[in-house]
Every structure is written in structure tokens, then in C-alpha cells.
C-alpha positions in Angstrom: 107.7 45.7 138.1 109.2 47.8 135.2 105.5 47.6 133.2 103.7 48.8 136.5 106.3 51.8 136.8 105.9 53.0 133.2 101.8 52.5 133.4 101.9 54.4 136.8 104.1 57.3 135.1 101.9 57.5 132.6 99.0 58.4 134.6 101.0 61.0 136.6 101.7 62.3 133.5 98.0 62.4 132.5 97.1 63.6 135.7 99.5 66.2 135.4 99.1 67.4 132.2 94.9 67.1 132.2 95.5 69.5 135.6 98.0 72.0 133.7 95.3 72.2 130.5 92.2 72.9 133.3 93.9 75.4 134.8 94.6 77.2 131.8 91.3 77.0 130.0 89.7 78.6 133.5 92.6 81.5 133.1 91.4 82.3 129.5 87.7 81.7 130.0 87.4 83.7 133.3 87.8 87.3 131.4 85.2 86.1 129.2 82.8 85.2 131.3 83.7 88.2 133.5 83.2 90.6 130.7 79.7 89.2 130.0 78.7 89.4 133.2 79.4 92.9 133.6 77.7 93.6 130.6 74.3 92.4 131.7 74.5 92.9 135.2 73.1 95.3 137.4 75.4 99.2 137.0 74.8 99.3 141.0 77.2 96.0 141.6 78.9 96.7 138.5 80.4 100.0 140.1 80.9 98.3 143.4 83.2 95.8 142.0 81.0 92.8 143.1 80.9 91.0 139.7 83.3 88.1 139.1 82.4 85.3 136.6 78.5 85.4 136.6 75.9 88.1 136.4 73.8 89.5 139.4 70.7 91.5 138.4 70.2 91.2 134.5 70.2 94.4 132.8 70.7 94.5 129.3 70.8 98.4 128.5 74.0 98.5 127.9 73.0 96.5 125.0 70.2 98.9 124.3 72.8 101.8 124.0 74.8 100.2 121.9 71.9 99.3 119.7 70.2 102.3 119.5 72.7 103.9 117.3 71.4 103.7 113.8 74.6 103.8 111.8 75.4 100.4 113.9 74.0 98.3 111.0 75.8 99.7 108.2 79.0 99.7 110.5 78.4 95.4 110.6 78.0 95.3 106.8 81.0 97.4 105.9 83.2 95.2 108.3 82.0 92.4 106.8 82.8 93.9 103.2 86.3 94.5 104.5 86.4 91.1 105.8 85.4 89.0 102.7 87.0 91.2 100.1 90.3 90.9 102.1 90.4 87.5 103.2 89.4 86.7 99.0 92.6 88.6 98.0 95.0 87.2 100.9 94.2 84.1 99.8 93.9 84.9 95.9 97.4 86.7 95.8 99.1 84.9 98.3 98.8 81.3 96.6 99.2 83.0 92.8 102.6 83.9 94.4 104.2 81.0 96.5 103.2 78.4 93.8 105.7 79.3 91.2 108.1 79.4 94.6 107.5 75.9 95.4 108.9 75.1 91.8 112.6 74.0 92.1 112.9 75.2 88.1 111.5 78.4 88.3 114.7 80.6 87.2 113.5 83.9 90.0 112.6 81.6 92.6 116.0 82.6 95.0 115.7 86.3 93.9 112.0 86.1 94.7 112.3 84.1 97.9 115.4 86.8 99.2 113.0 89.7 98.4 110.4 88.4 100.5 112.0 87.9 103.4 114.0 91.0 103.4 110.3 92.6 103.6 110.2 90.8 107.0 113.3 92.6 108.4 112.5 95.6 106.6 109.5 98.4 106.1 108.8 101.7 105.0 106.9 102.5 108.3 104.0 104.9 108.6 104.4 108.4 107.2 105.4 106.5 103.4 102.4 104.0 104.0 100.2 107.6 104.2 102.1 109.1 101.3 101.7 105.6 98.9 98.1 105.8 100.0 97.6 109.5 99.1 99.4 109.1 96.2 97.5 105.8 94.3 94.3 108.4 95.6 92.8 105.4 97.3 91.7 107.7 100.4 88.0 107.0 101.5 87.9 103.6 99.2 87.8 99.8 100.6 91.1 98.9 98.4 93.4 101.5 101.1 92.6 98.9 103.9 92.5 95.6 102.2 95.3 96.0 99.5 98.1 97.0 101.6 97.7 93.9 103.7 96.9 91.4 100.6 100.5 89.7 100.9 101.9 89.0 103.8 105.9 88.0 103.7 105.0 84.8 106.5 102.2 83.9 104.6 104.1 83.6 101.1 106.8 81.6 103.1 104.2 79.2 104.8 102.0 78.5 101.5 105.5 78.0 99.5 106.2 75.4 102.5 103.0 73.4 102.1 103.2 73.6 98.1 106.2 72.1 98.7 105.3 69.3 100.2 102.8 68.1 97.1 104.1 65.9 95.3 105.6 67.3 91.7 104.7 63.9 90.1 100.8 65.6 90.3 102.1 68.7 89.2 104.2 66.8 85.9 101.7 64.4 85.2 98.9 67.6 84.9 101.1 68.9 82.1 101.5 66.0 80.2 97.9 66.1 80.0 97.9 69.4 78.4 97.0 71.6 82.1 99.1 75.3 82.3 100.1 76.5 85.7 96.8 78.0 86.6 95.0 75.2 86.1 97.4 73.1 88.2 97.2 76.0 90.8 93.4 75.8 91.2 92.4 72.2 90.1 95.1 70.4 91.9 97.1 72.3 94.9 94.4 75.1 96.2 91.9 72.1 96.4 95.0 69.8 98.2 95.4 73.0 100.2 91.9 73.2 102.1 93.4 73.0 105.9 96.0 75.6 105.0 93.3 78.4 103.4 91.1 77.5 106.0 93.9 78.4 108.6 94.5 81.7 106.9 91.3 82.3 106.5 90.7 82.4 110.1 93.7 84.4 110.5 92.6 87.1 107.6 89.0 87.3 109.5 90.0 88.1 112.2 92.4 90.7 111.5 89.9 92.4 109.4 87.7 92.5 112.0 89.7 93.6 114.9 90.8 96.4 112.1 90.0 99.9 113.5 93.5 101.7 112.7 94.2 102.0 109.4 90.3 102.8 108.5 90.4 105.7 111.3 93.7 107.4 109.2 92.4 106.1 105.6 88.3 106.9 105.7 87.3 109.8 106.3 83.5 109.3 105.7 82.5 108.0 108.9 79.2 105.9 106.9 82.3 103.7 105.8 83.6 103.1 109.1 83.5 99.4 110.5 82.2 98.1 113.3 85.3 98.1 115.7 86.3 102.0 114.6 82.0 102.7 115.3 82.2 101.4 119.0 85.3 103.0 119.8 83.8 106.2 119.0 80.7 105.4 120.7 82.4 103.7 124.0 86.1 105.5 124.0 85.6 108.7 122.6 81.7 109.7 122.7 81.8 112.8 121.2 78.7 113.5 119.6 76.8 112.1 122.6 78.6 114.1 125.1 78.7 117.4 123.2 74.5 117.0 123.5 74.0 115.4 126.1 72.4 112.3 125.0 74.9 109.9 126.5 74.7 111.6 130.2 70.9 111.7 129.7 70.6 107.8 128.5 73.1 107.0 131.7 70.7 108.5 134.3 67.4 107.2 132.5 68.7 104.0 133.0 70.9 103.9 135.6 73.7 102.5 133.6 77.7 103.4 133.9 80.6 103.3 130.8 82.1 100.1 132.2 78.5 98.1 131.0 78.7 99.9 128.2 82.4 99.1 127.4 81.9 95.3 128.5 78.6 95.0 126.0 80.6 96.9 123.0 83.4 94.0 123.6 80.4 91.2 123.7 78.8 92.5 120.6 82.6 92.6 118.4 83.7 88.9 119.4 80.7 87.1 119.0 80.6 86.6 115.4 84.1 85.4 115.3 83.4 83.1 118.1 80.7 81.6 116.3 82.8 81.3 112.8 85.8 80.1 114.8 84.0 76.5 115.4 82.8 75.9 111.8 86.1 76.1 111.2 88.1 74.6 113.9 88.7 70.9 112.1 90.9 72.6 109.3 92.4 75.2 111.6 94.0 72.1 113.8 95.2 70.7 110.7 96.8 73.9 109.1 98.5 74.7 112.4 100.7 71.4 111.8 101.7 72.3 109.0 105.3 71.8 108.0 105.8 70.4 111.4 106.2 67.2 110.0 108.7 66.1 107.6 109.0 62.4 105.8 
């Protein structure tokens, strides 16, 4: 009687929990599925509030709007300049600096370590962020977007953590075979470290891309302005096409409203992440559990 109990438990619990986990996945996917439809579904129904989860009447000139725009090309390319480049050195500078942190007999680890986390507590805020800026004269250049953001204090703190964990017999038994610190870093721990730079590598992309803030107060020359910073001008503030008239003009030709327009703009800035996201799923799983275990 006691075995039937716990085995009819468990599938309650199942039950349960498989219910809980549906339920959520239709919260999350609904606005998704709701913003696509509105983007390729007919401006009439789109303006009469009749689209819910799936398209009526396919029109895709929202897309064509968006399209059209010929700087929309070099906007893609300079976001993914910003991405790469910043991702590299996230990864680059934030593993140079929590190795030596992992190591127990490194004399500056405690100072180090303090440092660091007082960062977290702690920050200059804006107007001395614009005045450092100014100041190194990195206005207008990539390295005032991807340099301030190159070390985080959380990420130092979770790469020291999974360092850690690695065994310092590798580590000892590298030097007695001549290897110096770098070597150690890059042959032995970065490669023993692929779930977490894959994790943080998911977390760097994405944060570059979503970036519109700092390049609309640091870049001043709009042909260096990424993709997220290009729509916003094109869907939010419109400015050039309302001051001639092209947007008004493109609306009535077409028969379109802003809200396609907004919905599309939203379509065409998540999809590449959504298709990078599964490529790297496996590792991201992996890197999530990190230091959640402990022998």
C-alpha cells in the first residue's frame, strides 16, 4: 500500500508540475506569437484590435518599410561589430582576471576580490561615465561602447567560482612541465571552461544587441549607429520621415498603421538571437548550474 501511495504521488506530482510548465510556456510564447501576427496581418484588423495569436490577412509592408531604409544594412553590420568585438573582450578580460583569483597563493587575491565587489555596491553613475568617455576622446569610436562594459564585477566573481572548482593538481602538474600561467589559462582551464564562456557568451550577445543607450549619447555619426538605435529612430521617433512626409505618404499608399510597423521592427531585432540562442542552448544549460553543486 505504501509503494502504490508514493507511485500515485509521483504522478500527481508530474501531473502537476507538466501543467504548471504548459501554462507558463503559453504565457511567454503568446506575446510572441501575438507580435508576429500583428506584424503581417492586415492594418484594418490590426487597428480594430482583432488580432490575438495568429495572423488574419497577410501583409508584409510593414516589413517593406522597414526594409526600405538603406542605412538598415550597415546598421546590422555595425551591431554585429559591437557584438563580436565585445563579447571577445568580456570573455578575454574577464578570464585574464579571475584566474589569478582562483589561486589560493596569489598574495592580491583578498585586496582584489574586496575591490571587485565593492564595484557591485558602488558606481560613479552617469554624468562621470560621460566625462571618462570625453576625456580618453573615445567619442564616435566602437571602444566607448564595448570597453566600459568589458568586466563585469558578477562575471569576475562567477569565472573565479568555476576556476575554482578545477582541480590545482592540473594547474601544478602544467608547471612542473615547464607551462607559465598563460599557457595554463588557455591550454588547460578556458578549454575546461566551454559551458561557462558559452553561457557568457549568450549573455554578452545579447546585451550588445539589445544596446541602443550608450551608442545614442556616445556616437554621434548616425552611419555608426546599430540596429536597435536605427529602428528606434525609424519606429519611435521618425523624424526625418515625418519632417517630409515620406512616412505619412508610405502609410496611406499602403494602408498600413505604426503599430505593424512597431510589431515588424520588434520581429526583425529578435530573430537573429533566436536563431543563435539554440546553437547554443546545450552549454547554456550547463553554465547555468554552475557552482550549484558542491562535492
Amino acid at each position: 500500500m505504501k509503494v502504490y501511495n508514493e507511485g500515485l504521488g509521483s504522478k500527481a506530482f508530474d501531473i502537476i508540475n507538466y501543467t504548471i510548465m504548459i501554462v507558463l510556456c503559453i504565457v511567454m510564447l503568446y506575446p510572441l506569437l501575438n507580435t508576429f501576427a500583428v506584424s503581417i496581418s492586415d492594418p484594418t484588423l490590426v487597428a480594430q484590435g482583432k488580432i490575438t495569436w495568429y495572423p488574419r490577412g497577410f501583409d508584409f509592408n510593414s516589413y517593406k518599410f522597414i526594409l526600405q531604409d538603406k542605412n538598415i544594412l550597415n546598421a546590422y553590420m555595425n551591431t554585429i561589430e559591437f557584438l563580436v568585438i565585445g563579447t571577445f573582450l568580456q570573455l578575454l578580460l574577464t578570464s585574464l582576471f579571475a584566474y589569478p583569483l582562483a589561486i589560493n597563493e596569489f598574495v592580491f587575491r583578498k585586496p582584489l576580490v574586496f575591490y571587485v565587489i565593492i564595484t557591485m555596491v558602488f558606481s560613479g553613475g552617469l554624468i562621470p561615465h560621460f566625462l571618462l568617455i570625453r576625456d580618453l576622446h573615445l567619442f564616435n569610436t566602437i571602444w566607448a561602447i564595448v570597453l566600459p562594459v568589458a568586466m563585469s564585477a558578477f562575471n569576475i566573481i562567477i569565472f573565479r567560482t568555476f576556476f575554482q572548482d578545477i582541480p590545482k593538481e592540473l594547474r601544478e602538474s602544467a608547471y612542473l612541465d615547464g607551462a607559465n600561467d598563460l599557457g595554463i589559462l588557455f591550454r588547460i582551464y578556458m578549454p575546461l571552461s566551454k559551458p561557462l564562456l558559452a553561457t557568457f557568451a549568450l549573455f554578452g550577445a545579447v546585451m550588445f544587441w539589445n544596446m541602443w543607450f550608450e551608442p545614442m549619447i556616445f556616437l554621434n555619426d548616425e552611419s555608426s549607429h546599430p540596429i536597435q538605435l536605427l529602428l528606434r529612430r525609424m519606429v519611435i521617433e521618425l523624424k526625418d520621415d515625418t519632417s517630409s512626409g515620406g512616412l505619412q505618404r508610405f502609410l496611406e499608399t499602403y494602408n498600413l498603421n505604426t503599430k505593424n510597423i512597431r510589431m515588424a521592427s520588434i520581429i526583425v531585432t529578435i530573430l537573429p538571437i533566436l536563431f543563435v540562442y539554440p546553437l547554443l542552448q546545450k552549454h547554456f544549460v550547463s553554465g547555468m548550474m554552475i557552482g550549484s553543486v558542491k562535492g
